[in-house]
Every structure is written in structure tokens, then in C-alpha cells.
C-alpha positions in Angstrom: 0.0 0.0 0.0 1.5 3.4 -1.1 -1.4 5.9 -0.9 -3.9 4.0 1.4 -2.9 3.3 4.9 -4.4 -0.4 6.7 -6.9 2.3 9.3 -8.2 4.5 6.4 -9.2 0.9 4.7 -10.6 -0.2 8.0 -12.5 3.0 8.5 -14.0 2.9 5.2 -15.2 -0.6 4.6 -16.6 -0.2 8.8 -14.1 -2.6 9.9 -13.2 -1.9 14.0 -9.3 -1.6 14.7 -9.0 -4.2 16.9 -10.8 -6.8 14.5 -7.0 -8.3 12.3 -8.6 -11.4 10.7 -9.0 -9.4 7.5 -6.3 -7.4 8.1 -3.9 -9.0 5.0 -6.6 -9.1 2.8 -7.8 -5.5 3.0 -3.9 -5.0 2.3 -4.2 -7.1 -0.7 -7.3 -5.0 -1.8 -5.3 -1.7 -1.0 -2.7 -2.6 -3.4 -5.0 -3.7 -6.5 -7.5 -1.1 -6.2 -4.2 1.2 -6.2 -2.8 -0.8 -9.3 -6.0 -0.5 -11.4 -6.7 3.6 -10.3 -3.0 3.9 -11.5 -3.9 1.9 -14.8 -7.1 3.7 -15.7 -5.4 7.2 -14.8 -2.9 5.3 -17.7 0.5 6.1 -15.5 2.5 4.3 -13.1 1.7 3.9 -9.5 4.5 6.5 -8.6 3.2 8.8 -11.1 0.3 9.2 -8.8 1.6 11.6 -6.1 3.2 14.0 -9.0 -0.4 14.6 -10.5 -0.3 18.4 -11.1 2.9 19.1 -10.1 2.0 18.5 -6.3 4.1 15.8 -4.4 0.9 14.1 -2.4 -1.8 12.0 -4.1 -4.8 13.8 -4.6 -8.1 13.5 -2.3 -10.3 12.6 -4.9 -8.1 9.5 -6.2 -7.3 8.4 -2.2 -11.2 8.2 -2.3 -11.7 6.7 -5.7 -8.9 3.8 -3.7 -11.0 3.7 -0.5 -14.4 3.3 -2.6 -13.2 0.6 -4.6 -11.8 -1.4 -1.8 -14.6 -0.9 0.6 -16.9 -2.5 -2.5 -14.4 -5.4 -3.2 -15.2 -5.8 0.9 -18.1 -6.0 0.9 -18.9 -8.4 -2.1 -15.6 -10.0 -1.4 -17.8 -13.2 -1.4 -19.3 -12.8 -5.1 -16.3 -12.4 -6.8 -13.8 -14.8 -8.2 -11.2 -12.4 -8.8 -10.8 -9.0 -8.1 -8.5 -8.4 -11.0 -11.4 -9.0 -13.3 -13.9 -7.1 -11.6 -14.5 -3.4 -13.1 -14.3 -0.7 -11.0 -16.7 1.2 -9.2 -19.0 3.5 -11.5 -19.4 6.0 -8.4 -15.2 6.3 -8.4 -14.9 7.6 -12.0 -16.0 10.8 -11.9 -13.7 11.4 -9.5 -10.5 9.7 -11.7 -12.1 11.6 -14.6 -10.5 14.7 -13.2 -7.0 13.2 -13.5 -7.7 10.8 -16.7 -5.2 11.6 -19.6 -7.5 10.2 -22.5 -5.0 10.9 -25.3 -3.0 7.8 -24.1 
């Protein structure tokens, strides 16, 4: 996990701190959700924190991350791979702020 820390995950999906059962595969979900924003904003992960010239990912992508993985959660049990499943309709208008579409 680069941008997403394990608590903003937690917080998110409603998971309580103390409650570590799911703990590596909210992880897991951190880092793919963070692999396919980076893929759809068509740059690298690392590119992601020098969007506008800024040094910090912006707000609206750590929430387009934290909406994505609270829905892989939640339907964790209807999927058979979450490197298949699209992501979230209500993220993309907030990654089509950041979206270079003439790659």
C-alpha cells in the first residue's frame, strides 16, 4: 500500500481496529485497487503523487482507492477475482478529473 494506509481501509469498509482477521486481505485489496486507479489514470503507480505538479496523491483518487476497496469488501464473497472485476461506476468521476484520454 503506497497511498492507502491499513486504518483509512478499516474506516472505510466499517471494519473496527482491533478486529486483524482481515487485516492482510484488506492489504491485498489496497494494493489492487491502487494498481487499477493507476492503470485507468494510464500512468505508473508513482506517477500518482506528481499529479499536477504536487508531491501528495490527490483526495479525490485516495477516495476513488478507498471506494473501490470498501466494495471489493463488501462483495468479497461474489467475486472470483478481483483483478477482473470493473471498477466502481461512483469512483470515475472522480479519476475523470485526473484521466489523460490521449493515451
Amino acid at each position: 500500500m503506497k497511498y492507502v494506509t491499513l486504518d483509512m481501509a478499516k474506516r472505510q469498509c466499517n471494519v473496527e481496529s482491533w478486529f486483524t482477521d482481515d487485516d492482510s486481505y484488506l492489504t491485498l485489496l489496497c494494493d489492487i485497487c491502487e494498481e487499477k486507479i493507476a492503470s485507468y489514470l494510464c500512468m505508473s503507480i508513482d506517477a500518482l503523487a506528481s499529479i499536477d505538479g504536487g508531491d501528495k496523491i490527490p483526495g479525490p483518487i485516495v477516495l476513488a482507492i478507498l471506494l473501490n476497496v470498501a466494495e471489493y469488501y463488501k462483495y468479497r464473497e461474489d467475486t472470483t477475482g478481483v483483478q477482473s472485476k470493473a471498477l466502481v461506476p461512483r469512483s470515475l468521476p472522480l479519476l475523470g478529473l485526473y484521466r489523460d484520454f490521449s493515451k
